[in-house]
CHARMM internal coordinates of N, CA and C (Angstrom, degrees):
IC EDIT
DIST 1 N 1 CA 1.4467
DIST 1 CA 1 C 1.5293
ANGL 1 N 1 CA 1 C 110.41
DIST 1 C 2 N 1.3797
ANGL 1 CA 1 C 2 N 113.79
DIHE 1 N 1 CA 1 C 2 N -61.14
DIST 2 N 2 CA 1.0087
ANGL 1 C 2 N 2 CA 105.87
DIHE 1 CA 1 C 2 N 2 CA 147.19
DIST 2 CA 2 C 1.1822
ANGL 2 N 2 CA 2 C 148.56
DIHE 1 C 2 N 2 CA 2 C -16.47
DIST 2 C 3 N 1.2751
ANGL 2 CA 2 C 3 N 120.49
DIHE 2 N 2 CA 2 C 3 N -81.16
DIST 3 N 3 CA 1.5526
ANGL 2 C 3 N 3 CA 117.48
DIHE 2 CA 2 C 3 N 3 CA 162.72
DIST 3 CA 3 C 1.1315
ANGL 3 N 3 CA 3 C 136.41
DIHE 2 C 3 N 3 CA 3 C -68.18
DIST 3 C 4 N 1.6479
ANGL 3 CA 3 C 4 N 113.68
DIHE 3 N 3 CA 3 C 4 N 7.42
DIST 4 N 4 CA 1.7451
ANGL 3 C 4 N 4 CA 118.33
DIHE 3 CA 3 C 4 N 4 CA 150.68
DIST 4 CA 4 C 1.5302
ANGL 4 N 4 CA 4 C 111.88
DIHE 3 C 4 N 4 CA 4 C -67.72
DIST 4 C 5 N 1.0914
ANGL 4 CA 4 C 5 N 103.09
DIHE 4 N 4 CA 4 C 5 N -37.22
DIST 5 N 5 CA 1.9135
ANGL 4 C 5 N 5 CA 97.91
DIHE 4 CA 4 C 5 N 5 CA -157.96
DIST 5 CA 5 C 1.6902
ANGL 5 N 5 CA 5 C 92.45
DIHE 4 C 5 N 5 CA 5 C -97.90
DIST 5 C 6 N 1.3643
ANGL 5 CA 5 C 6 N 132.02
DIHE 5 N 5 CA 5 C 6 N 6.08
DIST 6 N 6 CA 0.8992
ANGL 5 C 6 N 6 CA 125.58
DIHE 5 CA 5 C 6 N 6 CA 149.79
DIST 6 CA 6 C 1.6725
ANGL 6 N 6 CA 6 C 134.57
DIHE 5 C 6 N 6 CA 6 C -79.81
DIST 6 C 7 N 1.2061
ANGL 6 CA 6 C 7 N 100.56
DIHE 6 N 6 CA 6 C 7 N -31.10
DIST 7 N 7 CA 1.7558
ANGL 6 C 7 N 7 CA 138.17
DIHE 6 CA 6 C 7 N 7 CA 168.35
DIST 7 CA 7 C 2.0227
ANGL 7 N 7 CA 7 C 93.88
DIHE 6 C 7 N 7 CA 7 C -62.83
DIST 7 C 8 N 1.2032
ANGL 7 CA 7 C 8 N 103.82
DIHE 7 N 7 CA 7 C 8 N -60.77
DIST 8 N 8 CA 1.4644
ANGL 7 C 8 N 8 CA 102.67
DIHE 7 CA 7 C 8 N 8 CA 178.50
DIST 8 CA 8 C 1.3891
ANGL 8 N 8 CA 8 C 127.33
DIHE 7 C 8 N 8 CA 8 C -64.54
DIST 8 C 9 N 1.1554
ANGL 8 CA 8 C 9 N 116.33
DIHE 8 N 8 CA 8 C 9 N -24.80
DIST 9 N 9 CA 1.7042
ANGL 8 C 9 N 9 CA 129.85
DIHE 8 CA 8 C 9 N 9 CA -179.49
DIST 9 CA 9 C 1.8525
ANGL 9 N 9 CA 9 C 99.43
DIHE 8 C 9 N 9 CA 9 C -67.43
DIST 9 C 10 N 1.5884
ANGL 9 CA 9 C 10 N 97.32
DIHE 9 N 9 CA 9 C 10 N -52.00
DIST 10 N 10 CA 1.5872
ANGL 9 C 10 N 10 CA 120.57
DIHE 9 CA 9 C 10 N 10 CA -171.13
DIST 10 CA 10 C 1.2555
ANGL 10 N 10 CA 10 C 92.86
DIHE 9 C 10 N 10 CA 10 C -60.06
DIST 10 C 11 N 1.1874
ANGL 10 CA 10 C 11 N 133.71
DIHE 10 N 10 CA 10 C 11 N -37.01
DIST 11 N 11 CA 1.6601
ANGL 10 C 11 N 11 CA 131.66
DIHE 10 CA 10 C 11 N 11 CA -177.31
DIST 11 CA 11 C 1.2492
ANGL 11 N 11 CA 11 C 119.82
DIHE 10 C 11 N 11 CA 11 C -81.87
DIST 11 C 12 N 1.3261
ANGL 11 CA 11 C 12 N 118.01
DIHE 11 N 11 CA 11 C 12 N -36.18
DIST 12 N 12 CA 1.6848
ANGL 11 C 12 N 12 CA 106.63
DIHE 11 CA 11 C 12 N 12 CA 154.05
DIST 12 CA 12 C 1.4191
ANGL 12 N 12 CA 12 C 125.93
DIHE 11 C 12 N 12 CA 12 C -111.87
DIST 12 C 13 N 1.6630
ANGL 12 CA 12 C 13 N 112.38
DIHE 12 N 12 CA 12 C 13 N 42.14
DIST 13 N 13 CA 1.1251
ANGL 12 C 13 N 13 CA 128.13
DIHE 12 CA 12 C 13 N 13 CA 153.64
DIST 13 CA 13 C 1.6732
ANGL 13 N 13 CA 13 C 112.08
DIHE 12 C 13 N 13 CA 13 C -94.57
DIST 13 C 14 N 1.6357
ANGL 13 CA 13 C 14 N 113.25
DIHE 13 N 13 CA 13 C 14 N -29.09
DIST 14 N 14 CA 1.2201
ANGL 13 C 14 N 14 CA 103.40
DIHE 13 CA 13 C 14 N 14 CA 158.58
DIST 14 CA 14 C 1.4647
ANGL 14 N 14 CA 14 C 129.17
DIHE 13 C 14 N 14 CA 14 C -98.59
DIST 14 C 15 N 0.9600
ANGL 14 CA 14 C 15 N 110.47
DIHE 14 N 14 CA 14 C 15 N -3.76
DIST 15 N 15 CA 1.7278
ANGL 14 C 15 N 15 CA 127.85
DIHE 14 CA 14 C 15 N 15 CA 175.37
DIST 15 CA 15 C 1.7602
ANGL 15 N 15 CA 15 C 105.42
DIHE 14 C 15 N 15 CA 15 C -64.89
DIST 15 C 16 N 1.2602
ANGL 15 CA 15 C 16 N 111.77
DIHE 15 N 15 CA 15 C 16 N -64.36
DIST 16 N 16 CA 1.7476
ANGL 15 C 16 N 16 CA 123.22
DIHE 15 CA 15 C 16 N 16 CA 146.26
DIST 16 CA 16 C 1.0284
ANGL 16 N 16 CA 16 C 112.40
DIHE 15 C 16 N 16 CA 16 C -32.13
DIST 16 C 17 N 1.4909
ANGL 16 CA 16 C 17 N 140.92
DIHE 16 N 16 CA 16 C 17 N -64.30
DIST 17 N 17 CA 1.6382
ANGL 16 C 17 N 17 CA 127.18
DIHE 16 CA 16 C 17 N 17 CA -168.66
DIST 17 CA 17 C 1.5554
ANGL 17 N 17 CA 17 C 108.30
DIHE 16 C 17 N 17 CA 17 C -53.47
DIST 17 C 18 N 1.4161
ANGL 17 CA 17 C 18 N 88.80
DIHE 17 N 17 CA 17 C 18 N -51.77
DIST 18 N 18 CA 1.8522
ANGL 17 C 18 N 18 CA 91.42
DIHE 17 CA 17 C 18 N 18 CA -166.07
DIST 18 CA 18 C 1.5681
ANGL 18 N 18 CA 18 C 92.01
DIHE 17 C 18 N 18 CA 18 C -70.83
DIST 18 C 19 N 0.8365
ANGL 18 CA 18 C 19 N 146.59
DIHE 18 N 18 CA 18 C 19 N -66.33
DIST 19 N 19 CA 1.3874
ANGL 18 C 19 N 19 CA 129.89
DIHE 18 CA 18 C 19 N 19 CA -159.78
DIST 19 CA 19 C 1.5096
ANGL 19 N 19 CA 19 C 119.40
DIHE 18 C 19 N 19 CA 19 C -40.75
DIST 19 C 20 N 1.4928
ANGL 19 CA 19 C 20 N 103.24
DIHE 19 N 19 CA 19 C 20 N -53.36
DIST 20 N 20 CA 1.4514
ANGL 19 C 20 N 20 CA 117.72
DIHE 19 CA 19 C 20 N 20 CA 158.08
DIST 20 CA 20 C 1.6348
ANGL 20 N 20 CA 20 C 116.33
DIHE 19 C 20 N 20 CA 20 C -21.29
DIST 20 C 21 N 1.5970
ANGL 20 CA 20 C 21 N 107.61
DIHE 20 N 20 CA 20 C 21 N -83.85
DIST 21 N 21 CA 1.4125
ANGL 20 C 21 N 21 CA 136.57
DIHE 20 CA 20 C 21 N 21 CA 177.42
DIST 21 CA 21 C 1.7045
ANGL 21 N 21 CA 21 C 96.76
DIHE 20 C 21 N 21 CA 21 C -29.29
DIST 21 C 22 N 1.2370
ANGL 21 CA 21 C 22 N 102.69
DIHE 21 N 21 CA 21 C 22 N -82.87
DIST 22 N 22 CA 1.5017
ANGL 21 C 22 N 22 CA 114.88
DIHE 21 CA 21 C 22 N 22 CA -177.40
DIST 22 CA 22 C 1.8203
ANGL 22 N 22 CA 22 C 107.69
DIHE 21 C 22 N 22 CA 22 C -44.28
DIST 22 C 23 N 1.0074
ANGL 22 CA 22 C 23 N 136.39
DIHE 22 N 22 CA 22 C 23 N -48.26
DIST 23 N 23 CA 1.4831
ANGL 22 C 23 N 23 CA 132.66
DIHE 22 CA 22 C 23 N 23 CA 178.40
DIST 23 CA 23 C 1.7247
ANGL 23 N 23 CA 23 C 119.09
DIHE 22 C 23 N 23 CA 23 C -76.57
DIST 23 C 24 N 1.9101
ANGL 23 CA 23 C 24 N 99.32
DIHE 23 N 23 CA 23 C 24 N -5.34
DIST 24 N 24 CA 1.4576
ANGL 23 C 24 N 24 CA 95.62
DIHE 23 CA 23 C 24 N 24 CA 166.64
DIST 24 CA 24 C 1.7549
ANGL 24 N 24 CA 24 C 97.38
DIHE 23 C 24 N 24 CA 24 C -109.59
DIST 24 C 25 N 1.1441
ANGL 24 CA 24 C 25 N 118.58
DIHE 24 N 24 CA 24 C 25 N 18.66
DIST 25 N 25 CA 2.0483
ANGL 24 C 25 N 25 CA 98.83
DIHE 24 CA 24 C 25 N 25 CA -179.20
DIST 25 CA 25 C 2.2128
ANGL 25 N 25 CA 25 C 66.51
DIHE 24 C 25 N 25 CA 25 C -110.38
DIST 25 C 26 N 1.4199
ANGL 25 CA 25 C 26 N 124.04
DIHE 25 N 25 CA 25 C 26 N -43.91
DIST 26 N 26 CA 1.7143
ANGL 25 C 26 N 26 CA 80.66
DIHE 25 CA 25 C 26 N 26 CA -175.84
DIST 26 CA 26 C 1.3623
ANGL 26 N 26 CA 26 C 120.35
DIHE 25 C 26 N 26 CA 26 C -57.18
DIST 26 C 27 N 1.5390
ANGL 26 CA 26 C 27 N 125.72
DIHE 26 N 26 CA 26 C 27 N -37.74
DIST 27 N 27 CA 1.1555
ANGL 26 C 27 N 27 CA 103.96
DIHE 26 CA 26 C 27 N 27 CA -171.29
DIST 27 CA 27 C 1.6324
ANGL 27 N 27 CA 27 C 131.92
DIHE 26 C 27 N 27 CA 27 C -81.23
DIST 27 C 28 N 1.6408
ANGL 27 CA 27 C 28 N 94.03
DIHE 27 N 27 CA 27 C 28 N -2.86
DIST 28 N 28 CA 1.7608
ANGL 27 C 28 N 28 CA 103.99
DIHE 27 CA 27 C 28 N 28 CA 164.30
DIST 28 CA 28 C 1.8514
ANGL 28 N 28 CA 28 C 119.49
DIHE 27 C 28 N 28 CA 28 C -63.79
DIST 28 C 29 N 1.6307
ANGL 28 CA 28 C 29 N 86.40
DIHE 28 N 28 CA 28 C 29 N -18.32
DIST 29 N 29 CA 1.6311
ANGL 28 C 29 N 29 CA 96.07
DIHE 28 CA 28 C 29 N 29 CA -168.04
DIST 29 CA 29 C 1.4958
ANGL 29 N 29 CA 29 C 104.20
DIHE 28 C 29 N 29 CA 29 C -92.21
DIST 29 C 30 N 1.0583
ANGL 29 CA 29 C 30 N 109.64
DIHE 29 N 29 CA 29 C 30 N -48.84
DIST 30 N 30 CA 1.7871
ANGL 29 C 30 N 30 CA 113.22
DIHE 29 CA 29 C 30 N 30 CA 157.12
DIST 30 CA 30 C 1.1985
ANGL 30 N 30 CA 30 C 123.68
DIHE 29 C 30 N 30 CA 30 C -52.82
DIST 30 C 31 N 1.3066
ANGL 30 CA 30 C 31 N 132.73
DIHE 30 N 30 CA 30 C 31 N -19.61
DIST 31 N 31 CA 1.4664
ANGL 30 C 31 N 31 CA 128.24
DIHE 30 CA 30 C 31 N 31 CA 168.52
DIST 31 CA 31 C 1.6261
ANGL 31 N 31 CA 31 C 108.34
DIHE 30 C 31 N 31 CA 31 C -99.28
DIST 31 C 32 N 1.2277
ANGL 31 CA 31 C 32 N 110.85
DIHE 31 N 31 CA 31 C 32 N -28.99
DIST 32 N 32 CA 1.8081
ANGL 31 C 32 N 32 CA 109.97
DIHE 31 CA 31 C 32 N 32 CA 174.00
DIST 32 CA 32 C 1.7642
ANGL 32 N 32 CA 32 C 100.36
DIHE 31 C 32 N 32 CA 32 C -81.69
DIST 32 C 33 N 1.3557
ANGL 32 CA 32 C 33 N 130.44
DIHE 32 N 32 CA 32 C 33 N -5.60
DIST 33 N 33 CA 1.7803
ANGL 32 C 33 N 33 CA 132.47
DIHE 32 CA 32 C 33 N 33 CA 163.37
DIST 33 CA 33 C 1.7222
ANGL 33 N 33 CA 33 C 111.42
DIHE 32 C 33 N 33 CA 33 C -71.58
DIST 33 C 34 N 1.5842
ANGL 33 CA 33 C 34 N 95.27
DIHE 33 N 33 CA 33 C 34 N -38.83
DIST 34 N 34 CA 1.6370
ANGL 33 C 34 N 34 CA 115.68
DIHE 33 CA 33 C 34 N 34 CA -164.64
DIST 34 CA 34 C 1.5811
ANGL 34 N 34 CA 34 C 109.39
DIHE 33 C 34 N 34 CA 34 C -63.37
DIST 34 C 35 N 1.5997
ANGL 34 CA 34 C 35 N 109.58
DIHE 34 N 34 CA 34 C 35 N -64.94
DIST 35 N 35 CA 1.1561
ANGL 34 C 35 N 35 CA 118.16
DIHE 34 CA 34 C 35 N 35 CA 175.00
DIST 35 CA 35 C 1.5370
ANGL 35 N 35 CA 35 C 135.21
DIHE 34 C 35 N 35 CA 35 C -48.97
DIST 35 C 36 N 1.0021
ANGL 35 CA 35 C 36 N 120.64
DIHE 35 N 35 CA 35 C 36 N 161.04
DIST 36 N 36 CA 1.4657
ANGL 35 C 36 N 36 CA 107.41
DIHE 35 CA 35 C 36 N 36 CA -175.56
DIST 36 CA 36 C 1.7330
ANGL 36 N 36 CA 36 C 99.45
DIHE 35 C 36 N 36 CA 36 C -125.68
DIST 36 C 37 N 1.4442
ANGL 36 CA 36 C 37 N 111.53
DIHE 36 N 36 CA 36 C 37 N 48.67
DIST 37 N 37 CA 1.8593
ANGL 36 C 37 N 37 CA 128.25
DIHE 36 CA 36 C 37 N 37 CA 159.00
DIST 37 CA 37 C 1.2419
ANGL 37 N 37 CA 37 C 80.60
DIHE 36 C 37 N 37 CA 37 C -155.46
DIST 37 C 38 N 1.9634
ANGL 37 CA 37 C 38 N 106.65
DIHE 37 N 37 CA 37 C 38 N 152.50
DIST 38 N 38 CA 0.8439
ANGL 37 C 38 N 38 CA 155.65
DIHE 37 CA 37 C 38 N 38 CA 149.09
DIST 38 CA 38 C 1.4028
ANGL 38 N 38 CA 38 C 119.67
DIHE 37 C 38 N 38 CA 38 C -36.66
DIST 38 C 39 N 1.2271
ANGL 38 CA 38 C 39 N 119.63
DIHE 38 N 38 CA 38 C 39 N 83.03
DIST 39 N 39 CA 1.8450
ANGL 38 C 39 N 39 CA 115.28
DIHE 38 CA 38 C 39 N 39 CA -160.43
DIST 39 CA 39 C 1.0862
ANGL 39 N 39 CA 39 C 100.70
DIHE 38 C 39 N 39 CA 39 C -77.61
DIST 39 C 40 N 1.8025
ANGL 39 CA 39 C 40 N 149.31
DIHE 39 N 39 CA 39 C 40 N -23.74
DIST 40 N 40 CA 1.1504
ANGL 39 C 40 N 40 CA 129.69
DIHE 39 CA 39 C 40 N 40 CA 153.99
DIST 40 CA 40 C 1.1967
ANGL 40 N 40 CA 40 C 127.74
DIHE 39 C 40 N 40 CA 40 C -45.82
DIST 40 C 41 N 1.4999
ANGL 40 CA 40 C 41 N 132.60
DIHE 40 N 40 CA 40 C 41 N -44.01
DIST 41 N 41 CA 1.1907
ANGL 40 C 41 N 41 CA 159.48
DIHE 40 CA 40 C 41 N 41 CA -131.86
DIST 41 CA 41 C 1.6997
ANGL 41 N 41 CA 41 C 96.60
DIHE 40 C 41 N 41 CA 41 C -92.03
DIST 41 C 42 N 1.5542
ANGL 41 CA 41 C 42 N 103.42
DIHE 41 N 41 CA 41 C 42 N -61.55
DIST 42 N 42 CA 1.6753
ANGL 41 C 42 N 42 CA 123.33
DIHE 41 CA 41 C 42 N 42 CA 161.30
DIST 42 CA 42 C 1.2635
ANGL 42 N 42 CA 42 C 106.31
DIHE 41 C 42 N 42 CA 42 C -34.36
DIST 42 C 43 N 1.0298
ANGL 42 CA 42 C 43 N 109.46
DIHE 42 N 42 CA 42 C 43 N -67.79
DIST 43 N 43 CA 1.7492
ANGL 42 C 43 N 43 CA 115.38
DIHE 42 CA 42 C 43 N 43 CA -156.24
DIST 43 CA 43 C 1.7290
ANGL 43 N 43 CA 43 C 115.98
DIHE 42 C 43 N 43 CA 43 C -67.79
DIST 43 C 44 N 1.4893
ANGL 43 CA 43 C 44 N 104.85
DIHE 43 N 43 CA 43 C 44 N -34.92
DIST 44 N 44 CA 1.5341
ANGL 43 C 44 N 44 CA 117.36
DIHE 43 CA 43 C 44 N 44 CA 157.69
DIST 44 CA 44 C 1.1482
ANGL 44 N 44 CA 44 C 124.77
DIHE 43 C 44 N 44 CA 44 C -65.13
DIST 44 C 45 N 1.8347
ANGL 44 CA 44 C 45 N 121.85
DIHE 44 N 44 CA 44 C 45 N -34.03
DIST 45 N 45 CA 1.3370
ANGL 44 C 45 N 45 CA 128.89
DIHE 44 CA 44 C 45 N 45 CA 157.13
DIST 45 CA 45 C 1.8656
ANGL 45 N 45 CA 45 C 123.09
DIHE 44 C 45 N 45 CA 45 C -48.72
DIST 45 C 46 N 1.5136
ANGL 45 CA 45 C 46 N 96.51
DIHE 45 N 45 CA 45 C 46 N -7.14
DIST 46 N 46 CA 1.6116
ANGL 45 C 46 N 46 CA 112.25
DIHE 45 CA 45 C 46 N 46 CA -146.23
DIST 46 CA 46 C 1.3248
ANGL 46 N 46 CA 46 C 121.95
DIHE 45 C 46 N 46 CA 46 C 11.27
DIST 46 C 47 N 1.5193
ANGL 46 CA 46 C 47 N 106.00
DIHE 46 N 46 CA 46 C 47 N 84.77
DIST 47 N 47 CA 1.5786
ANGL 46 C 47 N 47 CA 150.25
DIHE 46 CA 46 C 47 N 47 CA -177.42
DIST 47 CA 47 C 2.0405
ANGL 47 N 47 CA 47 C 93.48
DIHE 46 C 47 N 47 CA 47 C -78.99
DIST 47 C 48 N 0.6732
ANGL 47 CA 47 C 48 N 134.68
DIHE 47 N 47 CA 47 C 48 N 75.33
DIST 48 N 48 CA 1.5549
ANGL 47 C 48 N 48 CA 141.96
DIHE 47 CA 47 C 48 N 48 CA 173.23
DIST 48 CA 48 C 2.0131
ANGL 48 N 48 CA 48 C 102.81
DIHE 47 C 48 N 48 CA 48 C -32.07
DIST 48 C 49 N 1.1327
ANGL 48 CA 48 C 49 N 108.22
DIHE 48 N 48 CA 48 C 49 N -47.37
DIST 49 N 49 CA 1.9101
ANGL 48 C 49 N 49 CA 117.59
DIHE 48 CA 48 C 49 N 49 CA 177.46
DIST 49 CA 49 C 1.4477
ANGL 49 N 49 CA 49 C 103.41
DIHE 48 C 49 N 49 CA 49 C -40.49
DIST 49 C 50 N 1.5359
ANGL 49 CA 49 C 50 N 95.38
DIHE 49 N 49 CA 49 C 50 N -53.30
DIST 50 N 50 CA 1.5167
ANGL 49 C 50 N 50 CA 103.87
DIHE 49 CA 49 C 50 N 50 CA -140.97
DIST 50 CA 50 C 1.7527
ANGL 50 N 50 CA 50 C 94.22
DIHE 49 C 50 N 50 CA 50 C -91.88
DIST 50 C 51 N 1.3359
ANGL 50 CA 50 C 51 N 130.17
DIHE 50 N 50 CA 50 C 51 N -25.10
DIST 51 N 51 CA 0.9473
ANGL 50 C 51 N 51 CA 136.07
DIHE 50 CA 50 C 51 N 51 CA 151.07
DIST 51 CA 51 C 1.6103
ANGL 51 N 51 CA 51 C 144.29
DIHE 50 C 51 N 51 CA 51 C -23.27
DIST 51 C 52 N 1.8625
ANGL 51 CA 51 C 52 N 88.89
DIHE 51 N 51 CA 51 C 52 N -61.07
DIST 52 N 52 CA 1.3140
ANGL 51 C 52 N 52 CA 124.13
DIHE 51 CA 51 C 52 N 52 CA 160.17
DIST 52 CA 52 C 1.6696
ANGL 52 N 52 CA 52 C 108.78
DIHE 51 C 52 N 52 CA 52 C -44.29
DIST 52 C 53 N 1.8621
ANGL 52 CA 52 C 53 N 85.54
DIHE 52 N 52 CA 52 C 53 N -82.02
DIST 53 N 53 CA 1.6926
ANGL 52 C 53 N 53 CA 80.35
DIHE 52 CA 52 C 53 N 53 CA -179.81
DIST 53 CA 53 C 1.4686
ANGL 53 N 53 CA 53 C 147.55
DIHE 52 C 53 N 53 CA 53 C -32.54
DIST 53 C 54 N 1.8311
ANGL 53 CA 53 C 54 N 90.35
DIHE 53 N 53 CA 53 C 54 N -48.77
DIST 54 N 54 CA 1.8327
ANGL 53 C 54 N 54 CA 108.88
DIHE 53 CA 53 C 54 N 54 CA 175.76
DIST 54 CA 54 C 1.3239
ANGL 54 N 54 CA 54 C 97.99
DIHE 53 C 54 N 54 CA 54 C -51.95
DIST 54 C 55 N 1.6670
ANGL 54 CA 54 C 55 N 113.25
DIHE 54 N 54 CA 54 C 55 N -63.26
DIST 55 N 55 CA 1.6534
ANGL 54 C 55 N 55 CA 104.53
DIHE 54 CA 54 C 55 N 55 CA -172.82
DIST 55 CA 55 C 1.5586
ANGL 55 N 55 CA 55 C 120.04
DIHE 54 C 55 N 55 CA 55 C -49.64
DIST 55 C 56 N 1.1240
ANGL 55 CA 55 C 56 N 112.94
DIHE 55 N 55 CA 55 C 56 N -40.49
DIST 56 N 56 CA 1.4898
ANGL 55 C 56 N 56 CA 106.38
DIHE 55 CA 55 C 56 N 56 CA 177.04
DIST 56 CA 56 C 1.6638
ANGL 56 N 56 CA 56 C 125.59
DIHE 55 C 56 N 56 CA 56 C -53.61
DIST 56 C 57 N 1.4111
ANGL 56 CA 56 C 57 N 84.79
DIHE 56 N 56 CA 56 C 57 N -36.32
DIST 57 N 57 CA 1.7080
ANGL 56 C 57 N 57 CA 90.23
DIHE 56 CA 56 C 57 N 57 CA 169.62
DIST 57 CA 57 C 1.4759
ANGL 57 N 57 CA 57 C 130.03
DIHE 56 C 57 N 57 CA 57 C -76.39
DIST 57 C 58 N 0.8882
ANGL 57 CA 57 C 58 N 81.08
DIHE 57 N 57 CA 57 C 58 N -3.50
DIST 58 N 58 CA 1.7148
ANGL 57 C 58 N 58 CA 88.19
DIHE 57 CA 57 C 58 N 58 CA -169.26
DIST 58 CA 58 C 1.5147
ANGL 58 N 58 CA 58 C 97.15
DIHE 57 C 58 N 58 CA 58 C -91.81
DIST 58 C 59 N 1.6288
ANGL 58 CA 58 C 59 N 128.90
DIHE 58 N 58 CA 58 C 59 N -44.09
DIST 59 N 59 CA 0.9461
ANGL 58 C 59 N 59 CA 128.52
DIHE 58 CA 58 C 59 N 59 CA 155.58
DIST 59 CA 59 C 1.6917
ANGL 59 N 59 CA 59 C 138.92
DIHE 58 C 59 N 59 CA 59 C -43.68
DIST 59 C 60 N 1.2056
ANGL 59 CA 59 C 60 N 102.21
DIHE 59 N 59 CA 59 C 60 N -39.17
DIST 60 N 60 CA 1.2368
ANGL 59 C 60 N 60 CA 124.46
DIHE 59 CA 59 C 60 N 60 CA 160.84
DIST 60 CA 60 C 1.3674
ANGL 60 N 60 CA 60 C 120.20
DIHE 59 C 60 N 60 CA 60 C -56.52
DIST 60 C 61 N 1.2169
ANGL 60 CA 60 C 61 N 117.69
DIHE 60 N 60 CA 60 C 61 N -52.24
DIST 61 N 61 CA 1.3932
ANGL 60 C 61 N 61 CA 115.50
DIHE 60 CA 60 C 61 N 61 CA -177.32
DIST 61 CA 61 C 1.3449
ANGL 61 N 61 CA 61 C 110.88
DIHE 60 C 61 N 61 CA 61 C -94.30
DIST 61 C 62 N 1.4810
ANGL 61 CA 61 C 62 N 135.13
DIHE 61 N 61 CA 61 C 62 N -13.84
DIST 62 N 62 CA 0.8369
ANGL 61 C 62 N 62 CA 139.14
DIHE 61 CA 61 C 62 N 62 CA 173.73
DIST 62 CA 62 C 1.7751
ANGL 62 N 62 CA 62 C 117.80
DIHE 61 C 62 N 62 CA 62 C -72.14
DIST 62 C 63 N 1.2303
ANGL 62 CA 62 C 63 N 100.80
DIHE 62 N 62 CA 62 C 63 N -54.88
DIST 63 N 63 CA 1.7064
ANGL 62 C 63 N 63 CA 98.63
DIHE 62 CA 62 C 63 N 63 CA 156.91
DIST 63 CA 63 C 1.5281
ANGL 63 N 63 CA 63 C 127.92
DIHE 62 C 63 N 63 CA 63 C -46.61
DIST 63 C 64 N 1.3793
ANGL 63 CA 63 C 64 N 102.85
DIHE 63 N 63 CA 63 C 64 N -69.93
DIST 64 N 64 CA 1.4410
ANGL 63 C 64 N 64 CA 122.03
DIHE 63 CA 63 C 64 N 64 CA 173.76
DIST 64 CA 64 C 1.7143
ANGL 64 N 64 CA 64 C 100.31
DIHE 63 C 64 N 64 CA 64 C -39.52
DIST 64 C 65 N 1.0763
ANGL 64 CA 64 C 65 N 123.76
DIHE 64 N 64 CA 64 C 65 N -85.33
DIST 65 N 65 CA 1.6931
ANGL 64 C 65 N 65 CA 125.56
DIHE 64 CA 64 C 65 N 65 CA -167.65
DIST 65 CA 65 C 1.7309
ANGL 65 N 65 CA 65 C 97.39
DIHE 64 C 65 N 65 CA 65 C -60.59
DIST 65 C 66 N 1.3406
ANGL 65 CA 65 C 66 N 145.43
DIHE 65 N 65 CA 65 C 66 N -32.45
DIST 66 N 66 CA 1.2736
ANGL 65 C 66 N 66 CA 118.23
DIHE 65 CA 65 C 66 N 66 CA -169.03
DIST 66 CA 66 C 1.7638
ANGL 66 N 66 CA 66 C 106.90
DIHE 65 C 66 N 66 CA 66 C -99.97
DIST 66 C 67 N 1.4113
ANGL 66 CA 66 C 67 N 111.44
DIHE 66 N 66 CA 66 C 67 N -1.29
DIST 67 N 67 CA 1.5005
ANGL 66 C 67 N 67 CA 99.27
DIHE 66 CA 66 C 67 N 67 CA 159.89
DIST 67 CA 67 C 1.7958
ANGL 67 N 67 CA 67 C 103.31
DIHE 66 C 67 N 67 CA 67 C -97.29
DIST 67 C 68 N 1.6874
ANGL 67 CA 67 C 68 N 136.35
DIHE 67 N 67 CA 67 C 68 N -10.09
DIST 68 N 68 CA 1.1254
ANGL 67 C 68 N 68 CA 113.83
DIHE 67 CA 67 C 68 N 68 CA 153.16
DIST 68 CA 68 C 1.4955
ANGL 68 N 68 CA 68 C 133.23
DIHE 67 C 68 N 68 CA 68 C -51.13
DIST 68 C 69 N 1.5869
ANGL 68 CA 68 C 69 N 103.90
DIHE 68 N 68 CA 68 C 69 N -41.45
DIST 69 N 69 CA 1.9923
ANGL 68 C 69 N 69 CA 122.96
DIHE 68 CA 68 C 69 N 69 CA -158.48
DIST 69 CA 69 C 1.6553
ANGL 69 N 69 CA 69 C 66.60
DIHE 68 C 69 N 69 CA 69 C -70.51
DIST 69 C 70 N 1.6184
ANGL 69 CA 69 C 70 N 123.21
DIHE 69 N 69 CA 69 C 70 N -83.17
DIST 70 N 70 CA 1.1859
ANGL 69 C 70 N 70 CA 149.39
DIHE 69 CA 69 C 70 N 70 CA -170.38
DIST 70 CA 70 C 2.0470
ANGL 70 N 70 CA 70 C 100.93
DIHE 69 C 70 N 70 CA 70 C 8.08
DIST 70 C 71 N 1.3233
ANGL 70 CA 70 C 71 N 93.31
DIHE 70 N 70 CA 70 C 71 N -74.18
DIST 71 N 71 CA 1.6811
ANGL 70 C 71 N 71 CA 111.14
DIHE 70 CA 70 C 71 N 71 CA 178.88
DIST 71 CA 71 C 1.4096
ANGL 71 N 71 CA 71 C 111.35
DIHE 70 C 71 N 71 CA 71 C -56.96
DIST 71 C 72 N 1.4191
ANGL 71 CA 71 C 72 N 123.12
DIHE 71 N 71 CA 71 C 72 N -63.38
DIST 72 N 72 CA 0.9034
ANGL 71 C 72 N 72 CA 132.24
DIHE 71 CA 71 C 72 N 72 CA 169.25
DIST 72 CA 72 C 1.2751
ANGL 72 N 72 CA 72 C 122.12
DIHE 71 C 72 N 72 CA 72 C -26.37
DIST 72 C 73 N 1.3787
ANGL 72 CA 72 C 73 N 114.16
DIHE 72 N 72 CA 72 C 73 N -68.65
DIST 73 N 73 CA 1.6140
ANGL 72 C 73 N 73 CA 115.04
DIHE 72 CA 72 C 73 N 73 CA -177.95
DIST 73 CA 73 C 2.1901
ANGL 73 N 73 CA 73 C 107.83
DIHE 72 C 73 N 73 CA 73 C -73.29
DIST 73 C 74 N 0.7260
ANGL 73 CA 73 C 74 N 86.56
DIHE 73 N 73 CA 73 C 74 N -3.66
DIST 74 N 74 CA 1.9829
ANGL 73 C 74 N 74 CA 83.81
DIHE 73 CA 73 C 74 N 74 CA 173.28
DIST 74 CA 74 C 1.2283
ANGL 74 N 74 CA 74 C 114.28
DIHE 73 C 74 N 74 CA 74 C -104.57
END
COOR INIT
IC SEED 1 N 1 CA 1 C
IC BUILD
């Protein structure tokens, strides 16, 4: 019994990651649409600004969407 609902936790502990993952490469793609430079291009330049920003977002959405999936799936 035990180790079903442990098996199940593990299943939407990774069900959550990827969802996560996947809802932060859209919003990398929506913010590299937004801008008017090439946010790959920056970041290979290693542009420190543009760096900042991406990282911030990633944080941002990464909190925000994995305490949504987070609730959701419990």
């Amino acid at each position: 019994m035990e180790l079903s609902i442990t098996l199940v936790n593990l299943g939407y502990a990774i069900a959550g990651a990827l969802l996560t993952l996947m809802f932060m490469m859209i919003g990398y793609k929506m913010f590299d649409r937004m801008t008017p430079f090439n946010t790959s291009k920056q970041l290979a330049e290693k542009n420190v600004a543009v760096g900042i920003v991406v990282g911030s977002i990633f944080i941002g959405l990464g909190i925000a969407i994995g305490l949504v999936i987070g609730m959701a799936l419990n």
